[in-house]
PDBQT receptor file of N, H, CA, C and O in Angstrom, charges set to zero:
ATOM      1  N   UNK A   1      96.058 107.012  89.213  1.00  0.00    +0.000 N 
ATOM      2  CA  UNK A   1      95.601 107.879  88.149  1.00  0.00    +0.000 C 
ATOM      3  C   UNK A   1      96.250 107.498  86.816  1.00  0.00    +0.000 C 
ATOM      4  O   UNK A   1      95.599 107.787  85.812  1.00  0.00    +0.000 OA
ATOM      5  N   UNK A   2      97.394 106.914  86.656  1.00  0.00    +0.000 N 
ATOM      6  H   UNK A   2      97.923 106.680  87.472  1.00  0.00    +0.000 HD
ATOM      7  CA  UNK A   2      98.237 106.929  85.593  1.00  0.00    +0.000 C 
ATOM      8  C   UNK A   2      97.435 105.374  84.917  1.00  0.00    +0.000 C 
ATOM      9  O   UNK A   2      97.140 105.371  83.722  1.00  0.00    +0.000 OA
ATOM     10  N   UNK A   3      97.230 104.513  85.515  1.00  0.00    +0.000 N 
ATOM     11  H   UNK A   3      97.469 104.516  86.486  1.00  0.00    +0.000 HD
ATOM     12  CA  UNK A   3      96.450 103.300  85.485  1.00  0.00    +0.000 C 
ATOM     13  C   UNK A   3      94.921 104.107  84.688  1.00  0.00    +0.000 C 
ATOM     14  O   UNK A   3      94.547 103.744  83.573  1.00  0.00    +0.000 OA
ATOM     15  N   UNK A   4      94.440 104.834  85.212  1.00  0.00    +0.000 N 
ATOM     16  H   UNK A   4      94.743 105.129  86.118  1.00  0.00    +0.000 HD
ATOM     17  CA  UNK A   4      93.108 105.421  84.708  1.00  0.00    +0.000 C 
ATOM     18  C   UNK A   4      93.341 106.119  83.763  1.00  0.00    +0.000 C 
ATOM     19  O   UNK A   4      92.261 106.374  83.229  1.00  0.00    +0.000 OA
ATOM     20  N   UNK A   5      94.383 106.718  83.090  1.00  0.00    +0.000 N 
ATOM     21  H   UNK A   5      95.260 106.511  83.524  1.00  0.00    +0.000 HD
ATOM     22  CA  UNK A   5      94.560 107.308  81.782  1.00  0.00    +0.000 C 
ATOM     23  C   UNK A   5      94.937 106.642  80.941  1.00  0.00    +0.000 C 
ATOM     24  O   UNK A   5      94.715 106.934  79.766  1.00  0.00    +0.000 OA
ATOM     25  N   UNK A   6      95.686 105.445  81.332  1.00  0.00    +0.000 N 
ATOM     26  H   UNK A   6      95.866 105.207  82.286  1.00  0.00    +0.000 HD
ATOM     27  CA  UNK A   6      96.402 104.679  80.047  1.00  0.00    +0.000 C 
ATOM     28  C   UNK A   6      94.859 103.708  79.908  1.00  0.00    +0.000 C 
ATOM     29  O   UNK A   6      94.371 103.550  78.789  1.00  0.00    +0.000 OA
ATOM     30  N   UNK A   7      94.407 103.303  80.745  1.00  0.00    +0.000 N 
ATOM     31  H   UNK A   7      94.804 103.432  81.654  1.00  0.00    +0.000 HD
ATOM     32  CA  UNK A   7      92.586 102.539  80.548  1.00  0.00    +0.000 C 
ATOM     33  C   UNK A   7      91.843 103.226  79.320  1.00  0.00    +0.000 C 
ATOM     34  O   UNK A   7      91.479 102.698  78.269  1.00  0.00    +0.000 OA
ATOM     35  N   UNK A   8      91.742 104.277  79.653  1.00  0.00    +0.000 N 
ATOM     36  H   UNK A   8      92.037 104.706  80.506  1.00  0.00    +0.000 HD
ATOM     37  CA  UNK A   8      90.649 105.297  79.151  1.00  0.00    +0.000 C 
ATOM     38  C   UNK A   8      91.152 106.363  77.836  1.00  0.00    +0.000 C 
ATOM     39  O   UNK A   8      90.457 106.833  76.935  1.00  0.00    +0.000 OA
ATOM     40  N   UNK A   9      92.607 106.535  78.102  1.00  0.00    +0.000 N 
ATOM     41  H   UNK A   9      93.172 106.153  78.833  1.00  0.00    +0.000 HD
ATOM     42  CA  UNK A   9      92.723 107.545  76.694  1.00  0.00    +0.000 C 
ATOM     43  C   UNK A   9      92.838 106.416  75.532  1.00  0.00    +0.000 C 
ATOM     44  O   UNK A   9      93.122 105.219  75.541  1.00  0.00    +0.000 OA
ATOM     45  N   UNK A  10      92.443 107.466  74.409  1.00  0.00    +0.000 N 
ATOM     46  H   UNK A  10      92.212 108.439  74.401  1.00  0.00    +0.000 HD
ATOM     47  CA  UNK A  10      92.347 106.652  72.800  1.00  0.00    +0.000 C 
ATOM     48  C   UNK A  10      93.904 106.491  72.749  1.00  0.00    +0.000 C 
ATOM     49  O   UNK A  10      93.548 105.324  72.912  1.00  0.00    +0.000 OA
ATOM     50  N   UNK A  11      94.601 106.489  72.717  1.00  0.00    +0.000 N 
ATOM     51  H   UNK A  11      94.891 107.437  72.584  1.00  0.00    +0.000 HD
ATOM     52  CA  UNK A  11      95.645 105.924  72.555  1.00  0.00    +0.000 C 
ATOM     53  C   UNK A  11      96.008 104.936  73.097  1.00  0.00    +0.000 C 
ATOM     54  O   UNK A  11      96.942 104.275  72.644  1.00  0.00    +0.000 OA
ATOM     55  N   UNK A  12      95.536 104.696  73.887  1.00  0.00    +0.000 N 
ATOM     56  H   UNK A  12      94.777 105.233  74.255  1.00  0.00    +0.000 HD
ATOM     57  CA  UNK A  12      95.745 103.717  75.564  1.00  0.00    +0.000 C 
ATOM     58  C   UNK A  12      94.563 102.426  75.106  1.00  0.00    +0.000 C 
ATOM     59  O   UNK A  12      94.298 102.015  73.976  1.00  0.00    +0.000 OA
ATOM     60  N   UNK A  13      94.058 102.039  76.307  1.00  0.00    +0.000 N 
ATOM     61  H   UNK A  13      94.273 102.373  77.225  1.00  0.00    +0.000 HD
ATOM     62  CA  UNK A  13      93.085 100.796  75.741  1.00  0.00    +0.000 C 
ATOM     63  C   UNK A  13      91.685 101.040  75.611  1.00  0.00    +0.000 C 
ATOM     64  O   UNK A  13      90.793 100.194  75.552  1.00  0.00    +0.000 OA
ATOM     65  N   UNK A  14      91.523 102.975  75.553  1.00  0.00    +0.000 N 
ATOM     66  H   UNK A  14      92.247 103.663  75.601  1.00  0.00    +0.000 HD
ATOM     67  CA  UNK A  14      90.033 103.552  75.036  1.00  0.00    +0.000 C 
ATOM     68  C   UNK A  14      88.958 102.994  75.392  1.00  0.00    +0.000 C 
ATOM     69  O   UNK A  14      87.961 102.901  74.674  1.00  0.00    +0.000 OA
ATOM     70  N   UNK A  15      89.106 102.398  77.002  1.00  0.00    +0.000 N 
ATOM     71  H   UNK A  15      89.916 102.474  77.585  1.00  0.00    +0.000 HD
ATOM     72  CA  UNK A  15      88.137 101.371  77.913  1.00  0.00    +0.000 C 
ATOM     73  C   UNK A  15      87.333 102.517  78.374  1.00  0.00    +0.000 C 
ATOM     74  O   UNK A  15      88.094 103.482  78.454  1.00  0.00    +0.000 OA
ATOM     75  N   UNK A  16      85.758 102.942  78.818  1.00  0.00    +0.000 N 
ATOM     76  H   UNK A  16      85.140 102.158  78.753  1.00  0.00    +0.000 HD
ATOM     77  CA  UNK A  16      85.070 103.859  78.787  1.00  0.00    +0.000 C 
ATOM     78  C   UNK A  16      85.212 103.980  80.678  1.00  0.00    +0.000 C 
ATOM     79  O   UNK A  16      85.078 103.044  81.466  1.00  0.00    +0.000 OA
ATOM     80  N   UNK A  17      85.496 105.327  80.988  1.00  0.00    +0.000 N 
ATOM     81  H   UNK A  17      85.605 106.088  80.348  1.00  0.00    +0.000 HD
ATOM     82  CA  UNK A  17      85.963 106.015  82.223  1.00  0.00    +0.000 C 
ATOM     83  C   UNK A  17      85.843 105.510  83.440  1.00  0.00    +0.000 C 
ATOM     84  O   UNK A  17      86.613 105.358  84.389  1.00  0.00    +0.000 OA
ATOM     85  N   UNK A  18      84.122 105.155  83.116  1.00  0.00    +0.000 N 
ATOM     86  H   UNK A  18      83.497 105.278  82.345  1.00  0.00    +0.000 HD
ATOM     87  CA  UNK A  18      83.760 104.172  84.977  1.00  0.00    +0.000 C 
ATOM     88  C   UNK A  18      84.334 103.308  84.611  1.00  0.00    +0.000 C 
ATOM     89  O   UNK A  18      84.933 103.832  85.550  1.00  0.00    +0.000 OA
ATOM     90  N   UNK A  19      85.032 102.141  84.059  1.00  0.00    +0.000 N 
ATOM     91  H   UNK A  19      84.545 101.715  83.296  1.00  0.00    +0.000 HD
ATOM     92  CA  UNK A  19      84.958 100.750  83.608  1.00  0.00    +0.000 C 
ATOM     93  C   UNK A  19      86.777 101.239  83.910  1.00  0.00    +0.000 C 
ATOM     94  O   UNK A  19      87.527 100.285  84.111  1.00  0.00    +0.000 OA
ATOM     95  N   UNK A  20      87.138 102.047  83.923  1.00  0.00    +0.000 N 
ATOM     96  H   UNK A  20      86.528 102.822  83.760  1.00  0.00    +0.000 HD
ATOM     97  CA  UNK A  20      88.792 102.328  83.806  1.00  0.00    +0.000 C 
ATOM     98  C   UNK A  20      88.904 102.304  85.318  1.00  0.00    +0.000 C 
ATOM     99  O   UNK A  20      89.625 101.499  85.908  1.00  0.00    +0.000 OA
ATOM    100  N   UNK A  21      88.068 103.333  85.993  1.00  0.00    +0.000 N 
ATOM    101  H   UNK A  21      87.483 103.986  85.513  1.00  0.00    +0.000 HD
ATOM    102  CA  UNK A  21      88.389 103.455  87.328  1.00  0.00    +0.000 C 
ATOM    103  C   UNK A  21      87.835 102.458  88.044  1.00  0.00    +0.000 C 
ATOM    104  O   UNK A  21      88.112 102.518  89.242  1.00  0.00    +0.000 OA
ATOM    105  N   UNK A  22      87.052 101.438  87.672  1.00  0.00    +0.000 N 
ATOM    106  H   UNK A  22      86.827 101.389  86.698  1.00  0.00    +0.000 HD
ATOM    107  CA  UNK A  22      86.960  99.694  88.913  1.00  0.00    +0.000 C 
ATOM    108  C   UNK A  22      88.482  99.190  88.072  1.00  0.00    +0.000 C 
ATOM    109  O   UNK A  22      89.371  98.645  88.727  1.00  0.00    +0.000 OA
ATOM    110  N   UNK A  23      88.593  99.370  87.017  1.00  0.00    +0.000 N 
ATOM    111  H   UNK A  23      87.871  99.812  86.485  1.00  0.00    +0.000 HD
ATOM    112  CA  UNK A  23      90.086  98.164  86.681  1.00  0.00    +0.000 C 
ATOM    113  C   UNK A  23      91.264  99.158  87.128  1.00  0.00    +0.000 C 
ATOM    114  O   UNK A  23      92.347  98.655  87.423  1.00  0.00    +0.000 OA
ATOM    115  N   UNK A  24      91.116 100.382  87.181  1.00  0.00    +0.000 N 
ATOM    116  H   UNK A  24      90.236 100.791  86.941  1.00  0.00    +0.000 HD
ATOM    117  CA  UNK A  24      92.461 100.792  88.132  1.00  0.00    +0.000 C 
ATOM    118  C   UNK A  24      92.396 100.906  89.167  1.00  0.00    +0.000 C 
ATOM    119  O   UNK A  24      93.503 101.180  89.631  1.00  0.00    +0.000 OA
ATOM    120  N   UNK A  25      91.476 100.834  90.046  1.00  0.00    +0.000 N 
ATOM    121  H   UNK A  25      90.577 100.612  89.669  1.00  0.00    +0.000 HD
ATOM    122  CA  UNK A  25      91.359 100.372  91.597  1.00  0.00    +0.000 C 
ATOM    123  C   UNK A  25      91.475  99.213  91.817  1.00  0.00    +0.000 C 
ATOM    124  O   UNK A  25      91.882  98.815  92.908  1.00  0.00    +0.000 OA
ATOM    125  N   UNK A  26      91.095  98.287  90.689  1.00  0.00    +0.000 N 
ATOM    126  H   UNK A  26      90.764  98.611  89.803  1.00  0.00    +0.000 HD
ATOM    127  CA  UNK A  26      91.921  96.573  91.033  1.00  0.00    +0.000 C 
ATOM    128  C   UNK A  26      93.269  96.352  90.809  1.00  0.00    +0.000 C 
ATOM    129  O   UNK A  26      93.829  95.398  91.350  1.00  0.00    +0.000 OA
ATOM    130  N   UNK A  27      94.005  97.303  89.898  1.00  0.00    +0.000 N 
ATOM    131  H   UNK A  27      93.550  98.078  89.459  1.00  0.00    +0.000 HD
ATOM    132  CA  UNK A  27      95.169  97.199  89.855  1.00  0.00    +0.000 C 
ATOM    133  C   UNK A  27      96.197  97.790  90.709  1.00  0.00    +0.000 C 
ATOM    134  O   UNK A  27      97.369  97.470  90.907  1.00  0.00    +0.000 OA
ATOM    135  N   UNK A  28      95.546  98.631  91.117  1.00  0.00    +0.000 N 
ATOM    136  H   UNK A  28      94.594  98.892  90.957  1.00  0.00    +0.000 HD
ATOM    137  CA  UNK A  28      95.803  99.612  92.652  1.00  0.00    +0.000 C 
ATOM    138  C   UNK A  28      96.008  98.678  93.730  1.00  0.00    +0.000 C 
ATOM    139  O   UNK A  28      96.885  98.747  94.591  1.00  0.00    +0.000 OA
ATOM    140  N   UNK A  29      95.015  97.699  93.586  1.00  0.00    +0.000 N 
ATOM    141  H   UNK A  29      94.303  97.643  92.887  1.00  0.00    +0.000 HD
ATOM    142  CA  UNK A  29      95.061  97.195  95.423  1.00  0.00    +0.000 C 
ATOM    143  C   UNK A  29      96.117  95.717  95.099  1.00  0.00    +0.000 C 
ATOM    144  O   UNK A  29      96.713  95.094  95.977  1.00  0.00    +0.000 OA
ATOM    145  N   UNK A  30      96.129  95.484  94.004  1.00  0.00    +0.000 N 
ATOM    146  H   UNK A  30      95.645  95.990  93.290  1.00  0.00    +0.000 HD
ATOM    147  CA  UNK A  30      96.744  94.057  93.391  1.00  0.00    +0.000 C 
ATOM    148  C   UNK A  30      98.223  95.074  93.763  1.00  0.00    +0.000 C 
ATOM    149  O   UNK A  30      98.787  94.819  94.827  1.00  0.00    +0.000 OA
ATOM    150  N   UNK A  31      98.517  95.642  93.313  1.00  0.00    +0.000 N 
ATOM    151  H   UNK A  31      98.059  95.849  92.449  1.00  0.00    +0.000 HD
ATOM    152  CA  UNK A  31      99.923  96.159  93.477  1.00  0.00    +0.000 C 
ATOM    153  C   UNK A  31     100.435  96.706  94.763  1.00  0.00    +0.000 C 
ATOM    154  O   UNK A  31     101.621  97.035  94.793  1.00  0.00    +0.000 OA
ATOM    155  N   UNK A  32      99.898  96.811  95.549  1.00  0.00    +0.000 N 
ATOM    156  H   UNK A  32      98.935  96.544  95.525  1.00  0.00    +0.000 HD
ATOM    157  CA  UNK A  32      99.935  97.587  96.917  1.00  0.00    +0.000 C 
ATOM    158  C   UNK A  32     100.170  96.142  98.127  1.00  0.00    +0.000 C 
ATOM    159  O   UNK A  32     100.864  96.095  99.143  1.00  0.00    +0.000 OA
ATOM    160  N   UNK A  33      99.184  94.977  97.430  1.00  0.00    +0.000 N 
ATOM    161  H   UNK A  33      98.620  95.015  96.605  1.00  0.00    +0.000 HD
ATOM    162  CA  UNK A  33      99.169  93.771  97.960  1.00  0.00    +0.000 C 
ATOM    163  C   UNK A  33     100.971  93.124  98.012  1.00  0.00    +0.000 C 
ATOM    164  O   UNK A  33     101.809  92.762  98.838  1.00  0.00    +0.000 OA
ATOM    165  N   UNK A  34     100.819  93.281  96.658  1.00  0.00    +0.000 N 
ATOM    166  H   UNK A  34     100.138  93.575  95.987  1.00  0.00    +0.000 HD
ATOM    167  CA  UNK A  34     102.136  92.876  96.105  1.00  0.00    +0.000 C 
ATOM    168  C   UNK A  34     103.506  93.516  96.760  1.00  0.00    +0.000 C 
ATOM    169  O   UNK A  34     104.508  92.845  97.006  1.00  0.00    +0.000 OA
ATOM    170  N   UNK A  35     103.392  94.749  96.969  1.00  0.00    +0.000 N 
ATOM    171  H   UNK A  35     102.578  95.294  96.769  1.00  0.00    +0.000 HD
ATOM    172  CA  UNK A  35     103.937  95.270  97.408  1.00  0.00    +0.000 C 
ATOM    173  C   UNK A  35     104.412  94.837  99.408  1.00  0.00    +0.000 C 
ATOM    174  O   UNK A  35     105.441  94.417  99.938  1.00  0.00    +0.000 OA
ATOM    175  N   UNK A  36     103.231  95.175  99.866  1.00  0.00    +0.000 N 
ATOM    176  H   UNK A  36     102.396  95.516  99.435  1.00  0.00    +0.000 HD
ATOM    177  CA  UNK A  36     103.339  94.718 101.193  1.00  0.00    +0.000 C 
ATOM    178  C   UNK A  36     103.595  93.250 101.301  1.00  0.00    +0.000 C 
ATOM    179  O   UNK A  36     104.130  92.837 102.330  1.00  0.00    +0.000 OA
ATOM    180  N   UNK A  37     103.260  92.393 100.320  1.00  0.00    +0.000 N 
ATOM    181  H   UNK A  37     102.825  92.728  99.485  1.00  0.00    +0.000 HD
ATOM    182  CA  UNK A  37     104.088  90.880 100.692  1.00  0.00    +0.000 C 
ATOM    183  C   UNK A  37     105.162  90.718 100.517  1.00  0.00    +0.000 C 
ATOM    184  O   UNK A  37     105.759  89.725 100.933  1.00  0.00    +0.000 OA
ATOM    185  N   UNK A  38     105.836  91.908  99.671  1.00  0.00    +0.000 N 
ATOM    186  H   UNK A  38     105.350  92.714  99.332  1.00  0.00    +0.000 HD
ATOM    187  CA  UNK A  38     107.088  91.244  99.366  1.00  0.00    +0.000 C 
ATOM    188  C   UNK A  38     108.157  91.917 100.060  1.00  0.00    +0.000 C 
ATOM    189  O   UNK A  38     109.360  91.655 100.054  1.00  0.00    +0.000 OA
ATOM    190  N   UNK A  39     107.224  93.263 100.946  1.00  0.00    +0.000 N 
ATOM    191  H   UNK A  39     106.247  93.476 100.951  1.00  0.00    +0.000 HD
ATOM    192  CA  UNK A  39     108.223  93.890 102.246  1.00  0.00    +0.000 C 
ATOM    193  C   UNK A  39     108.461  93.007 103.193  1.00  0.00    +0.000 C 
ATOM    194  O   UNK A  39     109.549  92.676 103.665  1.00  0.00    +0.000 OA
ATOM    195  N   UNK A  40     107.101  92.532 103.526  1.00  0.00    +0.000 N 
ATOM    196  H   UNK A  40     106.217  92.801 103.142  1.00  0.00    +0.000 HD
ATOM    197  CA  UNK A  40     106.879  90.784 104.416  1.00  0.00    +0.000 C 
ATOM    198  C   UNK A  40     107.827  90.387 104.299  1.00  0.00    +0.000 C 
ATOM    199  O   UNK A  40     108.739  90.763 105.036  1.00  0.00    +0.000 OA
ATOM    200  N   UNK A  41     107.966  89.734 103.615  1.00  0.00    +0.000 N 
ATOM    201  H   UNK A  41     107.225  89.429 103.016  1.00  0.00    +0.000 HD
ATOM    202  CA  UNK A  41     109.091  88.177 103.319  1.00  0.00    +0.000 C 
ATOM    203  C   UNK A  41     110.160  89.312 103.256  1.00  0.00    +0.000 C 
ATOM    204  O   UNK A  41     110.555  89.445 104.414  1.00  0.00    +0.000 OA
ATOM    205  N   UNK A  42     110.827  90.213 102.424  1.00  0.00    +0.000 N 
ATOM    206  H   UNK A  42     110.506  90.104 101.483  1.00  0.00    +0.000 HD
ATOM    207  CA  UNK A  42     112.182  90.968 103.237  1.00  0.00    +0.000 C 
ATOM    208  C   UNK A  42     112.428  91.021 104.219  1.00  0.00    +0.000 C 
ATOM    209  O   UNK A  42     113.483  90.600 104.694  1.00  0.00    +0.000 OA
ATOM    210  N   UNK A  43     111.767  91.413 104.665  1.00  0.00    +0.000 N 
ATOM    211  H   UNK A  43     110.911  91.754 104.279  1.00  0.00    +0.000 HD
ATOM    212  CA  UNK A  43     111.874  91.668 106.098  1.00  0.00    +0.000 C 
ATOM    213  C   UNK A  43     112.371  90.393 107.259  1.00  0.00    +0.000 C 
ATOM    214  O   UNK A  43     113.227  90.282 108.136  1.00  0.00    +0.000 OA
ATOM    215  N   UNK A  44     111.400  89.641 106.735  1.00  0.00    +0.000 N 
ATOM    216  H   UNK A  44     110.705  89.732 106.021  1.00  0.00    +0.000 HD
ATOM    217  CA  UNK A  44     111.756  88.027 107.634  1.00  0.00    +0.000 C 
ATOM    218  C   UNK A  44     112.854  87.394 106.946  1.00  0.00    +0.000 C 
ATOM    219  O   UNK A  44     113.515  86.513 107.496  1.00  0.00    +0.000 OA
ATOM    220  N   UNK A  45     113.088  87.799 105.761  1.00  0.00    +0.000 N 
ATOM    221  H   UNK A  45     112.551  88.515 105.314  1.00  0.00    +0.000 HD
ATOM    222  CA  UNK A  45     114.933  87.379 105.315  1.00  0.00    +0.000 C 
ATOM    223  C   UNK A  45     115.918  88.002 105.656  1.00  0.00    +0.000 C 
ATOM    224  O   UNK A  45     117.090  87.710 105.420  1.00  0.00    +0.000 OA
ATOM    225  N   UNK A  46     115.397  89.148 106.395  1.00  0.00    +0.000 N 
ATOM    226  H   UNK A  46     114.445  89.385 106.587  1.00  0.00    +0.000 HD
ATOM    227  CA  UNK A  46     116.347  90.095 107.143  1.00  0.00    +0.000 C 
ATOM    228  C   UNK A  46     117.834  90.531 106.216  1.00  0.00    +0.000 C 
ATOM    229  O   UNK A  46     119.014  90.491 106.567  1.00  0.00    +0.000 OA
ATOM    230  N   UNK A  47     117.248  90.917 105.010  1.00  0.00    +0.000 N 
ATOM    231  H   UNK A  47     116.290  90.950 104.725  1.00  0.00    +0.000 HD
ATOM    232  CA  UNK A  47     118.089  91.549 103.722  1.00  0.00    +0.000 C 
ATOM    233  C   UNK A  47     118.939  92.568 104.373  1.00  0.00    +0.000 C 
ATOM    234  O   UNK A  47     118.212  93.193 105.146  1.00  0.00    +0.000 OA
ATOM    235  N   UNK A  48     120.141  93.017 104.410  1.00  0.00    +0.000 N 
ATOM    236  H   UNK A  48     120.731  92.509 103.782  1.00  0.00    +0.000 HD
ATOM    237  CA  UNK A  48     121.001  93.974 104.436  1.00  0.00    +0.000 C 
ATOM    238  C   UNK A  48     120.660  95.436 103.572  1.00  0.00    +0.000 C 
ATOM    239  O   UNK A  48     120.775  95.513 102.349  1.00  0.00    +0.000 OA
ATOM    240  N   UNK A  49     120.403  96.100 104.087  1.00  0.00    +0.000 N 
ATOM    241  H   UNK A  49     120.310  96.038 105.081  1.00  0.00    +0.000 HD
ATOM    242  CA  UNK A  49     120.125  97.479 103.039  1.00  0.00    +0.000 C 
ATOM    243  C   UNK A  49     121.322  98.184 103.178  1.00  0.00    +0.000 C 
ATOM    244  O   UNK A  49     121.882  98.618 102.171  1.00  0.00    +0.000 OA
ATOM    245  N   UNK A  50     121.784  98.353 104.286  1.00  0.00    +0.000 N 
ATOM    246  H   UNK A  50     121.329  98.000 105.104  1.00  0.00    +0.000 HD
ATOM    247  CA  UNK A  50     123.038  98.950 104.850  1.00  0.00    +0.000 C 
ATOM    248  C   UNK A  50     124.608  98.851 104.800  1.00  0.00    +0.000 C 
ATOM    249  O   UNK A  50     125.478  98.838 105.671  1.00  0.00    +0.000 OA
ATOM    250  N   UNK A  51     124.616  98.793 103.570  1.00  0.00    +0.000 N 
ATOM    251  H   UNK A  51     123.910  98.804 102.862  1.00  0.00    +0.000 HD
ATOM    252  CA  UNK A  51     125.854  97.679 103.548  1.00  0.00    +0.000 C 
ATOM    253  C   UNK A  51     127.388  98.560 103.339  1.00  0.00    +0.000 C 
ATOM    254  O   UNK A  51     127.477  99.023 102.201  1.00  0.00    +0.000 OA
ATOM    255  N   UNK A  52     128.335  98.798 104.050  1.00  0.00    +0.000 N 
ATOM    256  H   UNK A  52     128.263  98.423 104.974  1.00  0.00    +0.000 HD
ATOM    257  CA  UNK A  52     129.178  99.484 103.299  1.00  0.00    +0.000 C 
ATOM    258  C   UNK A  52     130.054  99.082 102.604  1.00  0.00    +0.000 C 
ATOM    259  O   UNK A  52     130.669  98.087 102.987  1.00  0.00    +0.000 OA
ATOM    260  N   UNK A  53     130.375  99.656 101.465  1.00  0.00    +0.000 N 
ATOM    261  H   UNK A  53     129.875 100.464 101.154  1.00  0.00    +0.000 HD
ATOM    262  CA  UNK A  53     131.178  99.445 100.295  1.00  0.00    +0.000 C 
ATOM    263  C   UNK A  53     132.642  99.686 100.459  1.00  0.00    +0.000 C 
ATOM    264  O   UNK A  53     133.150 100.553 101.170  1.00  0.00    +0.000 OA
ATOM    265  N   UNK A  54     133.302  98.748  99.659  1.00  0.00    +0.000 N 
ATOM    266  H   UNK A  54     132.890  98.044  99.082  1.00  0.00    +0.000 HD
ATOM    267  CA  UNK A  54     135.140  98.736 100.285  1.00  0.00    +0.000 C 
ATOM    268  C   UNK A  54     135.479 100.007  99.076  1.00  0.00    +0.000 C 
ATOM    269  O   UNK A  54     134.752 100.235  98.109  1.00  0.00    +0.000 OA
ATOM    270  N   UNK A  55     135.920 100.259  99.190  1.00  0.00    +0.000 N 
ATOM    271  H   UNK A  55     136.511 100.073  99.975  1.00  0.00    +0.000 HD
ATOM    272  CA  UNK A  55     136.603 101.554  98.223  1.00  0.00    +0.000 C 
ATOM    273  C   UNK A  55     137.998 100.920  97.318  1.00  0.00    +0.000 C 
ATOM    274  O   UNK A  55     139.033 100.279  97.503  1.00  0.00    +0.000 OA
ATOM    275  N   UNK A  56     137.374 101.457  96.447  1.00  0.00    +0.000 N 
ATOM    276  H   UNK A  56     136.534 101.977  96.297  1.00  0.00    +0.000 HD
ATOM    277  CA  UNK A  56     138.263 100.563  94.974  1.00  0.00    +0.000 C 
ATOM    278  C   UNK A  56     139.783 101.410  95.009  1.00  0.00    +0.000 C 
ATOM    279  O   UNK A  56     139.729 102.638  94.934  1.00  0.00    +0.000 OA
ATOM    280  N   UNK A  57     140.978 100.812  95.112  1.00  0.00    +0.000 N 
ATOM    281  H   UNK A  57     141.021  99.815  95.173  1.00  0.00    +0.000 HD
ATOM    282  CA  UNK A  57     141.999 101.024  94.710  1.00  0.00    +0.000 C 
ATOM    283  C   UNK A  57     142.262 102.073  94.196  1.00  0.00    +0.000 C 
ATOM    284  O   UNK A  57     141.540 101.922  93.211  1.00  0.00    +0.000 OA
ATOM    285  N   UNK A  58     142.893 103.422  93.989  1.00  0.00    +0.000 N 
ATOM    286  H   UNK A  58     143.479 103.545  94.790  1.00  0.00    +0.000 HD
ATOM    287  CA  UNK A  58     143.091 104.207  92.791  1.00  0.00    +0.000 C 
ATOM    288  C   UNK A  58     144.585 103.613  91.765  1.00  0.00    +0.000 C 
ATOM    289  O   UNK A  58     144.880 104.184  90.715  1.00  0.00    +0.000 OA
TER     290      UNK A  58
């Protein structure tokens, strides 16, 4: 939705409403793509999320 307001409001790129919502449903699925490939490849680099931290000196 936020993709379809910044398309379509006059302040934004004042692109006319249907024409906002096919280019924010392409930017929707482009990012979602993006998204799931790059969980992919985390995942198979087997990244540490869990990591615990040494505790700093006082």
């Amino acid at each position: 939705m936020t993709f379809i307001y910044i398309l379509n409001a006059k302040i934004g790129f004042n692109i006319p409403l249907n024409t906002s919502y096919m280019v924010g449903a392409v930017i929707t699925v482009m990012l979602t793509a993006v998204f799931f490939i790059k969980a992919v490849k985390n995942k198979n680099e087997n990244i540490e999320v869990d990591v615990q931290l040494e505790k700093e000196a006082v």
